[in-house]
Backbone bond lengths (Angstrom), bond angles and torsions (degrees), N, CA, C in turn:
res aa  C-N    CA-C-N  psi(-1)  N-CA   C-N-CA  omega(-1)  CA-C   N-CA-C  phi
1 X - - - 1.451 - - 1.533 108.36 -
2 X 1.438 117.23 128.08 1.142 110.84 166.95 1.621 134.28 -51.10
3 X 1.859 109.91 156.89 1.659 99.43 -177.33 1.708 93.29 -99.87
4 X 0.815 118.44 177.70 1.799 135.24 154.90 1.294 106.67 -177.95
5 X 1.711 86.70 150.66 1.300 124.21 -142.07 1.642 106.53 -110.25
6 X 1.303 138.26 105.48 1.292 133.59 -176.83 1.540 111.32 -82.77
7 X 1.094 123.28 100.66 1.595 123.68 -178.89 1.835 98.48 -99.10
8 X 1.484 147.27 137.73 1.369 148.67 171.90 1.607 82.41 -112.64
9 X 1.686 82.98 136.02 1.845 94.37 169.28 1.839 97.77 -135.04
10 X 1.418 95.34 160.54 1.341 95.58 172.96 1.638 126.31 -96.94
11 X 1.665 111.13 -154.95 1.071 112.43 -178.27 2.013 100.40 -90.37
12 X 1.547 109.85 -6.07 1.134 91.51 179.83 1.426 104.41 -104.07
13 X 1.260 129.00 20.62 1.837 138.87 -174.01 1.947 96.12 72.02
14 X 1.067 141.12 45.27 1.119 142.78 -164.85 1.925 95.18 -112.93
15 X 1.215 131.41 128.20 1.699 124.46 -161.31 1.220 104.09 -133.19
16 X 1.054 125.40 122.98 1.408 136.12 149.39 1.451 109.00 -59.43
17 X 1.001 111.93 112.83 1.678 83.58 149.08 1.673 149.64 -128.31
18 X 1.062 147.11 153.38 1.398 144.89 -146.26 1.893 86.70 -88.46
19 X 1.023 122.12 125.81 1.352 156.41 173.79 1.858 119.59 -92.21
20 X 1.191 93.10 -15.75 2.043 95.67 -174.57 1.801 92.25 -125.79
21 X 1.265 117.10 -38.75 1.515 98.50 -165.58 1.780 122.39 76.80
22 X 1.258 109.57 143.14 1.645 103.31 165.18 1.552 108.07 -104.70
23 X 1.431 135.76 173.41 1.045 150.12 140.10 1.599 124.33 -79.77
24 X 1.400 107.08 123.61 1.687 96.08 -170.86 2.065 85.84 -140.02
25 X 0.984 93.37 159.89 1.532 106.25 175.70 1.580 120.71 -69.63
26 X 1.476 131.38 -26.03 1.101 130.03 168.45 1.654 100.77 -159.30
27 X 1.471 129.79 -171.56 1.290 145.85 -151.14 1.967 91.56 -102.89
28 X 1.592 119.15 -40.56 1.520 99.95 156.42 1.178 119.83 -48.41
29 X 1.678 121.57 -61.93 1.269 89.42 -171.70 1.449 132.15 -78.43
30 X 1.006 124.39 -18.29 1.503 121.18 162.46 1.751 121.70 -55.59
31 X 1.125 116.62 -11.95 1.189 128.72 159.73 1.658 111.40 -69.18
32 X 0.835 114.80 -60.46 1.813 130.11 -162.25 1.541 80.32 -58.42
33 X 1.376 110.15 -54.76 2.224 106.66 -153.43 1.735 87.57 -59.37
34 X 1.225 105.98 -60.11 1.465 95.45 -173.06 1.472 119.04 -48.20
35 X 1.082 123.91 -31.85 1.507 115.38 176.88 1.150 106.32 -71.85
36 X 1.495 138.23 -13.20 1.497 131.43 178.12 1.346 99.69 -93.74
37 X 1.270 125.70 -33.20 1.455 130.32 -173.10 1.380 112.07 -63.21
38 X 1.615 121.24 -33.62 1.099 124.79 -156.51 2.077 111.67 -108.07
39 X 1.905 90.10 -7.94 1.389 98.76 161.86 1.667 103.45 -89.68
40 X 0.994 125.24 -36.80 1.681 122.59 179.52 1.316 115.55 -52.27
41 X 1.666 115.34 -39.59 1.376 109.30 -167.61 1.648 100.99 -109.14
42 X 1.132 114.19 25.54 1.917 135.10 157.61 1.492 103.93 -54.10
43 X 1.313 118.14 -43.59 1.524 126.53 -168.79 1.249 106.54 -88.59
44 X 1.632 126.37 -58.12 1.494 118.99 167.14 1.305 121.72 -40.56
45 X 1.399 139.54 -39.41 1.435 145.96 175.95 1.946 107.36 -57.21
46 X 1.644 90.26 -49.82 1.544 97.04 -169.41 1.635 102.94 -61.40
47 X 1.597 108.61 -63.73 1.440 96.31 -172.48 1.797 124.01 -59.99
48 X 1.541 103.60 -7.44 1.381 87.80 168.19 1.268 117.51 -93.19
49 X 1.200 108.12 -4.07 2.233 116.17 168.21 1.269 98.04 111.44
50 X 1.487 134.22 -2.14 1.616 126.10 174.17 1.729 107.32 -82.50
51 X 1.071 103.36 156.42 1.392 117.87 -170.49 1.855 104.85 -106.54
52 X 0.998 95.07 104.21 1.799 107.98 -156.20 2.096 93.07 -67.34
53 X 1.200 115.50 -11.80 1.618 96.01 157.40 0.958 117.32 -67.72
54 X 1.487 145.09 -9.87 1.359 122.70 -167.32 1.975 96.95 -123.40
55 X 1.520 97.91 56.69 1.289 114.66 163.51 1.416 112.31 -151.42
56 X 1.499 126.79 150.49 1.290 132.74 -174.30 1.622 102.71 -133.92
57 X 1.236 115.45 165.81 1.375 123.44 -172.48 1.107 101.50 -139.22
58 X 2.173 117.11 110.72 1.372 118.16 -172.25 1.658 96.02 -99.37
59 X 0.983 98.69 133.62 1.734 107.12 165.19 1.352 119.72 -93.09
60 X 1.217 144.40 120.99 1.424 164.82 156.32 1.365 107.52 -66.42
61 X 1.459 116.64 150.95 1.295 127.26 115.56 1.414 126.14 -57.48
62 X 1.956 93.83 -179.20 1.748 94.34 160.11 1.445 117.11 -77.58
63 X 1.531 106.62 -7.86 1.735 95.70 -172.37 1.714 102.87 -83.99
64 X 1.348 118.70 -3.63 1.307 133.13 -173.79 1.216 122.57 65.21
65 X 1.674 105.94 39.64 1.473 122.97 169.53 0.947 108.37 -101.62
66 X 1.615 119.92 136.26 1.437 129.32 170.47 1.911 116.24 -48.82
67 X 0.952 88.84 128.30 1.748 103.55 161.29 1.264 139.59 -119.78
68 X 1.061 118.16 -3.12 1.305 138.32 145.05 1.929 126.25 178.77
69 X 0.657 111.19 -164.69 1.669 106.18 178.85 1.660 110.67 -156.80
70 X 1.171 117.55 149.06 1.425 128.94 -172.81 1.297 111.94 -137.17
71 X 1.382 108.60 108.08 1.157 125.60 168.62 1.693 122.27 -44.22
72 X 1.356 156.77 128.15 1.106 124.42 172.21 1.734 115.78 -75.92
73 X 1.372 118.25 -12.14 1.405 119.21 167.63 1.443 124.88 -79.46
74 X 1.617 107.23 -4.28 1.572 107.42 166.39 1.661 98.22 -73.41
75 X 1.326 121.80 -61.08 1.367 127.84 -169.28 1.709 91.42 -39.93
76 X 1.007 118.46 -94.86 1.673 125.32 -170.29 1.212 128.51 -31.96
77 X 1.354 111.69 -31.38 1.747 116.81 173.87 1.528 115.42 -99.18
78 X 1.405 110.73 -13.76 1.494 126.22 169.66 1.812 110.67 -109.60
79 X 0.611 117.00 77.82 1.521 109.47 170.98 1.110 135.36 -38.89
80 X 1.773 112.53 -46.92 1.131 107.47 155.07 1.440 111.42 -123.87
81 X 1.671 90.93 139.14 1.640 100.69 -164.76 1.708 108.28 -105.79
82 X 1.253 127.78 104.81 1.305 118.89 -162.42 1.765 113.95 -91.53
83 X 1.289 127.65 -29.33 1.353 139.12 179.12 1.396 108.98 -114.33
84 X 1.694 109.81 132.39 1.888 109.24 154.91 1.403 123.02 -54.11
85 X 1.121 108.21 160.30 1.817 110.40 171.96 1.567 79.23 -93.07
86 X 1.317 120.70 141.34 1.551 140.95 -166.75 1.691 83.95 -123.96
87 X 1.261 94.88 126.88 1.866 111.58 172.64 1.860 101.10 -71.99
88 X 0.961 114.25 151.56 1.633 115.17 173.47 1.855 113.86 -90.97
């Protein structure tokens, strides 16, 4: 089963990054968790006074190539988000 890697970056390119990774069965579903992941931590941003649009959530592999990225203002202005943005 594949790993991926949740890294959150900001509006100033500043990255956290996820260090353990989850295992998910393909690149949908690691898409979907992140869209729940990234409405859950909507509230952590707010109560600390950041405005969770001006953060994105890059997903990795293990080879630590991008596979897609999620805006947190796609989640919020799209409700439902049906496809990843797929890196080229």
């Amino acid at each position: 089963m594949p790993r991926f890697f949740f890294h959150v970056r900001d509006a100033h390119r500043e990255l956290s990054r996820d260090e353990f990774g989850l295992d998910f069965h393909d690149v949908e579903t690691a898409f979907v968790m992140t869209c729940f992941a990234a409405r859950h931590m909507r509230i952590a941003f707010t109560v600390c006074g950041r405005d969770p649009r001006d953060y994105i959530i890059e997903v990795m592999n293990a080879a630590d190539e991008l596979v897609f990225e999620l805006p947190f203002s796609m989640v919020f202005d799209h409700e439902i988000v049906r496809r990843p943005i797929l890196s080229s």
